[in-house]
Every structure is written in structure tokens, then in C-alpha cells.
VEXDREN-2710 file (C-alpha; in Angstrom, 1 decimal):
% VEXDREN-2710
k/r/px/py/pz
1/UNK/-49.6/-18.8/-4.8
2/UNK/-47.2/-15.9/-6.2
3/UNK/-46.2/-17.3/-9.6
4/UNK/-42.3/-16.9/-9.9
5/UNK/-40.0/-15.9/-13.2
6/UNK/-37.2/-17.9/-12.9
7/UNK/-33.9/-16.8/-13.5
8/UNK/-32.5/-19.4/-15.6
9/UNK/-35.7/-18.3/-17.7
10/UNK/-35.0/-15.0/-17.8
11/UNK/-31.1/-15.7/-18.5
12/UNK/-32.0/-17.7/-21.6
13/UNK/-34.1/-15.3/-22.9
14/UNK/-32.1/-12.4/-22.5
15/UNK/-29.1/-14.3/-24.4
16/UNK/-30.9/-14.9/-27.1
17/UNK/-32.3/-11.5/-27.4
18/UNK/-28.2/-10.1/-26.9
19/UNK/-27.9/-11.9/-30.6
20/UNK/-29.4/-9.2/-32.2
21/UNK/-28.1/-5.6/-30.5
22/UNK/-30.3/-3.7/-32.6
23/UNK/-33.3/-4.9/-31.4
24/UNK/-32.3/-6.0/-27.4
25/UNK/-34.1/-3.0/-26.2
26/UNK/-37.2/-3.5/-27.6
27/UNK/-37.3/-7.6/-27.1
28/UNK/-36.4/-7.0/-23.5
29/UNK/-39.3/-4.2/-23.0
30/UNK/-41.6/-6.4/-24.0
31/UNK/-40.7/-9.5/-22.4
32/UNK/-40.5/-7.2/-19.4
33/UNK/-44.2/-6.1/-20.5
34/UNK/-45.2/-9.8/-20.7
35/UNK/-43.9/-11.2/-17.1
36/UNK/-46.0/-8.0/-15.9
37/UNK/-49.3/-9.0/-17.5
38/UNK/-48.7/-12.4/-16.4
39/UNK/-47.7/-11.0/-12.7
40/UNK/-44.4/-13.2/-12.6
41/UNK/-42.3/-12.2/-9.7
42/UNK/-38.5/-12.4/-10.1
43/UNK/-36.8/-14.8/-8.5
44/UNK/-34.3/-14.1/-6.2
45/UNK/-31.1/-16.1/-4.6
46/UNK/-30.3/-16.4/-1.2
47/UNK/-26.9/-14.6/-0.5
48/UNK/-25.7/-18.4/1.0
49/UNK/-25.8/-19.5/-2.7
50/UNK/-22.7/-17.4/-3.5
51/UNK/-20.9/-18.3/0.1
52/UNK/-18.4/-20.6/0.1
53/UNK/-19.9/-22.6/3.2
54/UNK/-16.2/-24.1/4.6
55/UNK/-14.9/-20.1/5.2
56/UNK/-17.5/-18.9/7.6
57/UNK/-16.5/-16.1/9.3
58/UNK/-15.7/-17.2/13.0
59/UNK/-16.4/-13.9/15.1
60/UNK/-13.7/-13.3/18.2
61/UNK/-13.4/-10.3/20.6
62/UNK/-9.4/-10.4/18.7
63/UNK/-10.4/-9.7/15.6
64/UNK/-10.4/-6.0/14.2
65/UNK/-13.5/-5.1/12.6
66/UNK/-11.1/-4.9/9.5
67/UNK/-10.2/-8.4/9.4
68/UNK/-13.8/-9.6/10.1
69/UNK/-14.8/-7.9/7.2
70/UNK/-11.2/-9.3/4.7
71/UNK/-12.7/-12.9/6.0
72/UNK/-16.4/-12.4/5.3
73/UNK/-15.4/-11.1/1.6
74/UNK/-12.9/-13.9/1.3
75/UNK/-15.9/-16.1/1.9
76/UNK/-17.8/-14.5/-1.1
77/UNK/-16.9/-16.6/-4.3
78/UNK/-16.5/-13.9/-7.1
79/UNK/-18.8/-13.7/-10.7
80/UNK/-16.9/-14.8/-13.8
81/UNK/-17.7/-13.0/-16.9
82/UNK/-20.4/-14.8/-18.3
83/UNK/-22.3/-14.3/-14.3
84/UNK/-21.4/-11.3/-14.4
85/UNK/-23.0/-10.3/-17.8
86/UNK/-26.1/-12.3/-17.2
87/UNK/-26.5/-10.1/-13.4
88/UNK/-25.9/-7.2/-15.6
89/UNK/-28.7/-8.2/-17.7
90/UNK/-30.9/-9.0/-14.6
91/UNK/-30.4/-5.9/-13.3
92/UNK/-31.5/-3.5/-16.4
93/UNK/-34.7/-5.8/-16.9
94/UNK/-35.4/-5.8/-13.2
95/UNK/-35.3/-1.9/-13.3
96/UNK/-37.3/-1.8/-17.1
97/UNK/-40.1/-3.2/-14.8
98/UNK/-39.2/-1.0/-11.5
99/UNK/-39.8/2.0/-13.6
100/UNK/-43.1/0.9/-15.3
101/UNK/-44.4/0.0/-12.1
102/UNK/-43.7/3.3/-11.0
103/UNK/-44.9/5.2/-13.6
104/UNK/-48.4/3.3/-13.0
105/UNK/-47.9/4.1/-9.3
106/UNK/-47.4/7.5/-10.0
107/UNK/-43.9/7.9/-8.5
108/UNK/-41.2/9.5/-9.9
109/UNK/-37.9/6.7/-9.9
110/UNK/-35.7/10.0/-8.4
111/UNK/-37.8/9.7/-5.6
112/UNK/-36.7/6.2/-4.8
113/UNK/-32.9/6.3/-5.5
114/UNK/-31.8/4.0/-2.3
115/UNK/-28.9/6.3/-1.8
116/UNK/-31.2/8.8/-1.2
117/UNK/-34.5/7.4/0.9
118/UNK/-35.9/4.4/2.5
119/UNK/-38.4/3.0/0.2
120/UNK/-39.9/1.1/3.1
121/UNK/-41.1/4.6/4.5
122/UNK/-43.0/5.7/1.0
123/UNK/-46.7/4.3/0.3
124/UNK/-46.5/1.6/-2.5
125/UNK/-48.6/-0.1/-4.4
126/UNK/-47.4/-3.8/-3.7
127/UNK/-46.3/-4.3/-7.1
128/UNK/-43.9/-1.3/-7.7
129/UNK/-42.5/-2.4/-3.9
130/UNK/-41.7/-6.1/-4.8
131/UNK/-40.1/-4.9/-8.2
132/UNK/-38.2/-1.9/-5.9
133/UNK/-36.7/-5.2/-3.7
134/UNK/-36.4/-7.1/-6.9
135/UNK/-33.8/-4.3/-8.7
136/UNK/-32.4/-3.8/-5.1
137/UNK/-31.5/-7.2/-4.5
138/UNK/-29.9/-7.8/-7.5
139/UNK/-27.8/-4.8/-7.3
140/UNK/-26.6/-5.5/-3.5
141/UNK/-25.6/-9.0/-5.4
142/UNK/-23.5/-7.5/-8.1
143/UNK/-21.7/-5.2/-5.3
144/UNK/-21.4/-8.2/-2.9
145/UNK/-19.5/-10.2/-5.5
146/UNK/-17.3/-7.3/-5.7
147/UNK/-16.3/-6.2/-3.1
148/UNK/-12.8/-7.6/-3.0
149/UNK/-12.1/-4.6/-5.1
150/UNK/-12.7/-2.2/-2.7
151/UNK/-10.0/-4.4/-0.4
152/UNK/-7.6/-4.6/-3.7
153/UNK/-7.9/-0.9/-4.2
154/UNK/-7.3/0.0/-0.7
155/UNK/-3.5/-0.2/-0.1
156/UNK/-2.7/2.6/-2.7
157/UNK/-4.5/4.4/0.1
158/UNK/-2.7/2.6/2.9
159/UNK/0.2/6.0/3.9
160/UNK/-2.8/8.4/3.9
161/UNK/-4.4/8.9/7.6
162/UNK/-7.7/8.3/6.8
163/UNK/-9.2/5.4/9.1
164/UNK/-9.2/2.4/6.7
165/UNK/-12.7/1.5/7.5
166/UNK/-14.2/4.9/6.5
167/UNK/-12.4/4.2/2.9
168/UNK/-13.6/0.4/2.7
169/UNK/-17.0/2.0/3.3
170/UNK/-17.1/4.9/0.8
171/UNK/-15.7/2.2/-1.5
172/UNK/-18.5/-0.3/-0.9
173/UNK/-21.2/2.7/-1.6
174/UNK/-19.3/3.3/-4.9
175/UNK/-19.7/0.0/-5.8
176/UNK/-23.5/0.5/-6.1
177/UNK/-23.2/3.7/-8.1
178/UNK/-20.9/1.6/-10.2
179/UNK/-23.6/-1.1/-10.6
180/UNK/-26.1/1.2/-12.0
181/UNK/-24.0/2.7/-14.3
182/UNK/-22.1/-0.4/-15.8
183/UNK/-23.1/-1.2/-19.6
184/UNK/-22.5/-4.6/-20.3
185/UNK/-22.7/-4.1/-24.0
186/UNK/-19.8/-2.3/-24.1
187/UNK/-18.0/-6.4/-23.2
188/UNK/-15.6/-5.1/-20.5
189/UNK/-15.6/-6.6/-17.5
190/UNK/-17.5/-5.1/-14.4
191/UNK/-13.5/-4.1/-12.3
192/UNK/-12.3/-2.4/-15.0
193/UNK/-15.2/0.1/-14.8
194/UNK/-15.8/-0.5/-11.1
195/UNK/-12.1/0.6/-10.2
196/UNK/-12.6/4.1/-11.8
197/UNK/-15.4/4.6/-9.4
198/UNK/-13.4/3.4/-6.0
199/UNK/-10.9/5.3/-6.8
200/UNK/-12.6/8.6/-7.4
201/UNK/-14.3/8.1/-4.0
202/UNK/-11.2/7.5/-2.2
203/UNK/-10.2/10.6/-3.3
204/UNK/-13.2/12.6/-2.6
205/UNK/-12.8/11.2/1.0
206/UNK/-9.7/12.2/1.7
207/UNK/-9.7/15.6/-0.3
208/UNK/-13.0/16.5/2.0
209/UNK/-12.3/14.7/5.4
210/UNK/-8.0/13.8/5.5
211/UNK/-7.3/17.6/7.3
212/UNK/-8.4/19.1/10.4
213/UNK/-9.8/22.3/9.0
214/UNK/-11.5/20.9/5.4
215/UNK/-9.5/22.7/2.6
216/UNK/-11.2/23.4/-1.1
217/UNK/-10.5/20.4/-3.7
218/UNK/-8.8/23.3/-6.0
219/UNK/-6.0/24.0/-3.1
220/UNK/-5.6/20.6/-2.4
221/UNK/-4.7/19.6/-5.8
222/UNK/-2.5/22.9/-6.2
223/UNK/-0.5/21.7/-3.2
224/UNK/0.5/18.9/-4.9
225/UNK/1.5/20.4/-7.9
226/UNK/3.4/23.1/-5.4
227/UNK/5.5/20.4/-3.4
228/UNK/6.5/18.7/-6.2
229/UNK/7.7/21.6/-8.0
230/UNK/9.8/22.6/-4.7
231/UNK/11.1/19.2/-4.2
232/UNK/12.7/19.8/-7.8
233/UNK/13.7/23.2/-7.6
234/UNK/15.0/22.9/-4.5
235/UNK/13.0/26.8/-3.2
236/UNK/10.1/28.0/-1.9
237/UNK/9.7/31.3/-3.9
238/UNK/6.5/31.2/-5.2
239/UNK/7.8/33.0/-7.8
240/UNK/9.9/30.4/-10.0
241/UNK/6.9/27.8/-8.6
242/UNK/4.7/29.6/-10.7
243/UNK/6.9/29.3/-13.5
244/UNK/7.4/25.7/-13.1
245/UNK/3.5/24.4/-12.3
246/UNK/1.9/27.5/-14.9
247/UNK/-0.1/28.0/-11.7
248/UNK/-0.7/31.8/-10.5
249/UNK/1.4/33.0/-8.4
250/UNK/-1.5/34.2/-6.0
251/UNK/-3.0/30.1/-5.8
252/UNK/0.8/29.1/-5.3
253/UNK/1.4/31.2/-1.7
254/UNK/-2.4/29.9/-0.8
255/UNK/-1.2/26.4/-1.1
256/UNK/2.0/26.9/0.4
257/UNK/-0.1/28.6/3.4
258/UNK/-2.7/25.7/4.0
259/UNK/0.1/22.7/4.2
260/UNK/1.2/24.5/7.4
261/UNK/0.6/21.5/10.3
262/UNK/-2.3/21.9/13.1
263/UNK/-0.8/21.3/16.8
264/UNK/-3.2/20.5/19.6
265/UNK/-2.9/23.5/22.5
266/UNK/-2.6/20.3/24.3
267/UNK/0.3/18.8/22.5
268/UNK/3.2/18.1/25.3
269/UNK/7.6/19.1/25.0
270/UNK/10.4/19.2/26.7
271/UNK/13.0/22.1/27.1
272/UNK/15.6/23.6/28.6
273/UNK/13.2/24.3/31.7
274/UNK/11.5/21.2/31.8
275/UNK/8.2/19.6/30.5
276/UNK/5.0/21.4/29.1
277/UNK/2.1/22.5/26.7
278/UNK/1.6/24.3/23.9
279/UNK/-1.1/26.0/25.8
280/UNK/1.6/27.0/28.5
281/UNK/3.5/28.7/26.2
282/UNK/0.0/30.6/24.7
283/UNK/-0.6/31.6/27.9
284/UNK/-0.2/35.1/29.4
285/UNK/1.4/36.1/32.7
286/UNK/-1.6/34.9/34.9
287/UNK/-2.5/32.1/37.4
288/UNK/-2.8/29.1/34.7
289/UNK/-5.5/27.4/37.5
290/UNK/-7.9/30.2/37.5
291/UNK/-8.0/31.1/33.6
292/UNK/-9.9/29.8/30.4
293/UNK/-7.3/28.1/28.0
294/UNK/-9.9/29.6/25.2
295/UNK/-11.5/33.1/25.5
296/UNK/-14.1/34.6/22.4
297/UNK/-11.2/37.3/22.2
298/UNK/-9.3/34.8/20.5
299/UNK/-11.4/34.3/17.4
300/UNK/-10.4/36.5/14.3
301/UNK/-14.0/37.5/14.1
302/UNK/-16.9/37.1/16.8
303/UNK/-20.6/36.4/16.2
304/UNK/-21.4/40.2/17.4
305/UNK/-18.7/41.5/15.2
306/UNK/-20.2/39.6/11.8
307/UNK/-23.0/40.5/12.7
308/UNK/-22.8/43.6/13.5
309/UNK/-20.4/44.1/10.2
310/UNK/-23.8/42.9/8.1
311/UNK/-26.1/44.8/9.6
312/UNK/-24.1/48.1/8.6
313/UNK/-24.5/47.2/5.1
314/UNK/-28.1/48.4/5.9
315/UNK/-30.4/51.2/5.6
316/UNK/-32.0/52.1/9.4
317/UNK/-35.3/51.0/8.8
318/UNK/-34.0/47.6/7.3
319/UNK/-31.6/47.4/10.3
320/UNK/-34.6/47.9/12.7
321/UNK/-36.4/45.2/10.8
322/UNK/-33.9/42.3/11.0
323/UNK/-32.9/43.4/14.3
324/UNK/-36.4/42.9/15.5
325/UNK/-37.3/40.7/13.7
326/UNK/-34.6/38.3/14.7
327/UNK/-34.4/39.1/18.0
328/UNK/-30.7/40.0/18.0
329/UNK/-28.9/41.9/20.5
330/UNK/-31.0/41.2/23.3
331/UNK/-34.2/42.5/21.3
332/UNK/-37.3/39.5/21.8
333/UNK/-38.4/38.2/18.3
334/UNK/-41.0/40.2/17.0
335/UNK/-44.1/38.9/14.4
336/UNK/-44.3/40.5/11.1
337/UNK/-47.9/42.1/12.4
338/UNK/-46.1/43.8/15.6
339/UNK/-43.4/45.4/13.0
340/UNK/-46.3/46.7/10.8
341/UNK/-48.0/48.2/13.4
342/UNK/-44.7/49.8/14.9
343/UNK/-43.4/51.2/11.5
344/UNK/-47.0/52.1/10.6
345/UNK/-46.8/50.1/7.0
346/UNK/-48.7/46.2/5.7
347/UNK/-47.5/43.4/6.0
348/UNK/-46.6/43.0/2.6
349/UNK/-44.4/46.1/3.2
350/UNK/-42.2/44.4/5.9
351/UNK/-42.5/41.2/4.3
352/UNK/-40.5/43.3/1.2
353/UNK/-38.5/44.9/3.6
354/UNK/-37.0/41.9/5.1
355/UNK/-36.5/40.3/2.1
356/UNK/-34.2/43.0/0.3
357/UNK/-32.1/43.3/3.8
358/UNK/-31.3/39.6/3.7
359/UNK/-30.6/40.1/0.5
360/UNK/-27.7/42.6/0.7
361/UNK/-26.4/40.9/3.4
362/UNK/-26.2/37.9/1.8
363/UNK/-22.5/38.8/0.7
364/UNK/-19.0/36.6/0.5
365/UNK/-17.5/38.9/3.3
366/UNK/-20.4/38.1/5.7
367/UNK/-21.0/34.9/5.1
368/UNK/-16.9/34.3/5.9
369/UNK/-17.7/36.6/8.9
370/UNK/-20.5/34.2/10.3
371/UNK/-20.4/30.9/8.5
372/UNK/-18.0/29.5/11.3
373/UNK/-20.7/29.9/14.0
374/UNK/-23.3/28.7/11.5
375/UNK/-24.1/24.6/11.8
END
């Protein structure tokens, strides 16, 4: 029978061991070091525990997945700070023994990050995966009984156009990466350190994902700066902007460029002449049945043009190489030993060669050329 470690155990000793800050480290290392001798195994709540049992969720086809989510937290009851502190505490000993089971096992922790790969999928001794659960289970407890922030949070985010639902979810995973950061030492409570954390991933989310084309951070935060400064000077001239945010003038008429709206070709109006489409008004004087709404000649740059543009960086023999090589332009791909025999050189030789033409066409005006065809 697997001997347990129970928590009200573990909570009593790790109070009395907070008494003395000095020497918490080293007490709770080798208590830690103790329950692993002894081959105690944490124990571990049932999520019900911290349910309140009268505000189960009642699913109906009515419901958004939004509000079945708002009554499902509602039902979660929420840590004061003495909980909260002794999780905190259960956490940092659970992973004390996580990493010494690991360093037994041979595994590096990095290697385990949840965020990063299913631990279920990496061979484990059993002992460093029961402590992996252990640290794990206490963590989704702490974010759990938090998650109300993520709802609280949310309406400061309410006018953006980001779908609510992606937010609620980029705030729940900041929850955990607030978890294992959070120092309980430092006797502030787990929101006030939590918040910073929602909110920076709010932003994140909507700086990479709230336009249609994905703009750089740096010329999102400019446009702010930018619009404000118009709204008060009451102009556009990027000039006296300048002047007013201390931003170059340059990174001003960028930002003032990338606020410009996107219009679907397929977006409908009305005129003088009657209904239509964008694309109508796109088109040129041909039968609208019979031709492509989008055409390659439409594209500021094709995929023969970049590449073509990169290759002319090159010396003949390394153009005959890549193009080979590669297979482009209707050439079949060819094996480094076929372009050694053709150009009469080693392996090693083409191997070199191929190398230093990627490299010069590994440029900042290529890889704008291609990068739009790349996935």
C-alpha cells in the first residue's frame, strides 16, 4: 500500500519552518529529502473539495460557451490568504522533490515544462512521474482558484475585437506562468502578482492577433502615441507629431500608414447606379463571369520574381547549384553526388558551395521578397 504524506502534515511543518526565513530553504530541502527516503507520496485533493456543490453548472444548448464557463468559475470557492500561502508552500516543496527526482532520472526539468510537452509521452521512472503529477496538480489548483481574475480582468478588454474566449484562454495559461513564478515570502497576495501577468498577455494577444495583416509590437505602440498626439493637435503632419511624441519622424508616417482599415473585395454599397462590390469596382472592362477576382499579377512581388531576385545575388556556378539542387524552375531535384559529377568537383566541394549561396541570399530584401509565400 503506497504510503501517503498528508497535507495537513506537510502544512504544519512548513509553518513552522516559515518562523525562521533564514533557514526555510534548507529545513524544507531536507524534509523534502526525508518524505523521499521514506517514499511518501503527496497527497492530493479532489477538485469537488473546492466546489461549492449547490452551483453546479447546468449545461443547456442556450448557454454561450462564455457563460458556461462565468457559472463553472462561480462555482469554484476562492483561497483566502492563509490557503493561499500554504498552496504556495505545497507547490515549491512539491517541485524541490520534482527536481530531485529528475536529476536521479537523468532528465533535465526544461524538458518537462507542461507548457512545452506532454510528460505522459517521455519515459519515466515511476517516481519522478508521480512527483511530475504531484507539482502539476497543485499548480492547476492554485490557477483553478483563480481564475475569477482572468473574468475580472477581462472587461478592460471588452471594446477591443478580439473574441472574448481567445482572451479568457490566454488569461487562464497566464495564470500558470503566474503560479510558478509567485514568491510567497514576499506576503502579497497571489492577484496582485497574478494581474500583472493577465494583463501582459492580453496585450500580447491583441498586439499579435487583433489586425488582419499582424503589425510589429514597436508600430503598434507608436500608433498610439501617434493618434493621441493628433487628437490633441488637431493635424496629421507628421511633422509637429514628431515634435509632440519625441518619436522620429520616419516611425511617425509608418504608423500613420498601418492604421489604414482592410475592406473585403467582397464588402457590398450602394450608389448612385445601384448596388455592388468592391471587387466590381477593382475590376477591369471584361466579362465579370468569366474572369478570376484574384490573378498572381496582382501581388507586389511573385514567387519567380523573389526568387529570381535572390538568385542574381549569385555567382553562376552557385546559381547552377541551388537551381539544381532545388529543383526550381522546372529543373528535377538533383543529389549532391549528381552535382559533383556534373561540375567535376567532391562532395565536400558542393556541400561548400551550397552553403555560402544560401548564405548570401539569406538577405532582409529576399526574405521580404519570399517570406509571404513561405508557411
Amino acid at each position: 500500500m503506497t504510503k501517503k504524506l498528508l497535507l495537513a502534515e506537510l502544512d504544519a511543518r512548513l509553518t513552522e519552518a516559515a518562523q525562521t526565513p533564514d533557514t526555510y530553504d534548507r529545513v524544507m530541502g531536507e524534509y523534502a529529502v526525508q518524505c523521499d527516503c521514506k517514499e511518501l507520496d503527496l497527497e492530493l485533493l479532489d477538485p469537488i473539495q473546492w466546489r461549492r456543490s449547490a452551483d453546479r453548472v447546468t449545461l443547456s444548448r442556450s448557454n454561450s460557451l462564455e457563460q458556461l464557463f462565468r457559472a463553472d468559475v462561480a462555482a469554484i470557492l476562492p483561497l483566502d490568504k492563509e490557503e493561499e500561502t500554504a498552496l504556495a508552500r505545497r507547490i515549491e516543496f512539491a517541485r524541490v522533490r520534482l527536481e530531485s527526482a529528475l536529476e536521479r532520472a537523468g532528465v533535465d526539468f526544461e524538458e518537462l515544462s507542461p507548457d512545452n510537452v506532454d510528460v505522459e509521452s517521455i519515459p519515466l521512472p515511476s517516481e519522478a512521474l508521480t512527483r511530475w503529477r504531484e507539482w502539476h496538480a497543485l499548480r492547476k489548483e492554485m490557477v483553478e482558484r483563480n481564475l475569477f481574475l482572468v473574468l475580472l480582468n477581462l472587461e478592460r478588454y471588452a471594446h477591443t475585437r478580439a473574441s472574448r474566449m481567445d482572451l479568457i484562454q490566454e488569461g487562464a495559461s497566464a495564470l500558470f506562468r503566474a503560479a510558478d513564478g509567485f514568491d510567497w515570502r514576499r506576503g502579497l497576495l497571489f492577484r496582485t502578482y497574478a494581474v500583472h501577468w493577465l494583463h501582459q498577455a492580453f496585450r500580447s494577444h491583441l498586439y499579435n492577433f487583433g489586425h488582419t495583416v499582424r503589425l510589429p509590437v514597436y508600430l503598434q505602440k507608436a500608433m498610439k502615441h501617434v493618434n493621441d498626439a493628433a487628437n490633441r493637435l488637431g493635424t496629421d503632419d507628421p511633422e509637429k507629431i514628431a515634435k509632440e511624441t519625441g518619436l522620429g519622424e520616419n516611425l511617425v508616417s509608418n504608423a500613420q500608414s498601418a492604421r489604414r482599415g482592410m475592406v473585403s473585395v467582397d464588402t457590398g454599397f450602394t450608389d448612385s447606379e445601384g448596388e455592388g462590390k468592391f471587387a466590381d469596382v477593382l475590376a477591369e472592362d471584361e466579362d465579370l463571369e468569366t474572369r478570376d477576382l484574384y490573378r498572381p499579377d496582382m501581388e507586389d512581388v511573385s514567387l519567380g520574381d523573389g526568387l529570381r531576385m535572390a538568385l542574381g545575388r549569385l555567382e553562376e556556378r552557385e546559381r547552377k547549384v541551388i537551381e539544381k539542387r532545388f529543383g526550381l524552375f522546372g529543373e528535377r531535384e538533383h543529389t549532391l553526388s549528381e552535382l559533383s559529377e556534373s561540375l567535376q568537383v567532391s562532395l565536400e566541394r558542393v556541400r561548400q558551395i551550397q552553403i555560402r549561396a544560401l548564405q548570401k541570399m539569406n538577405a532582409p530584401a529576399v526574405r521580404r521578397a519570399v517570406d509571404p509565400f513561405l508557411l
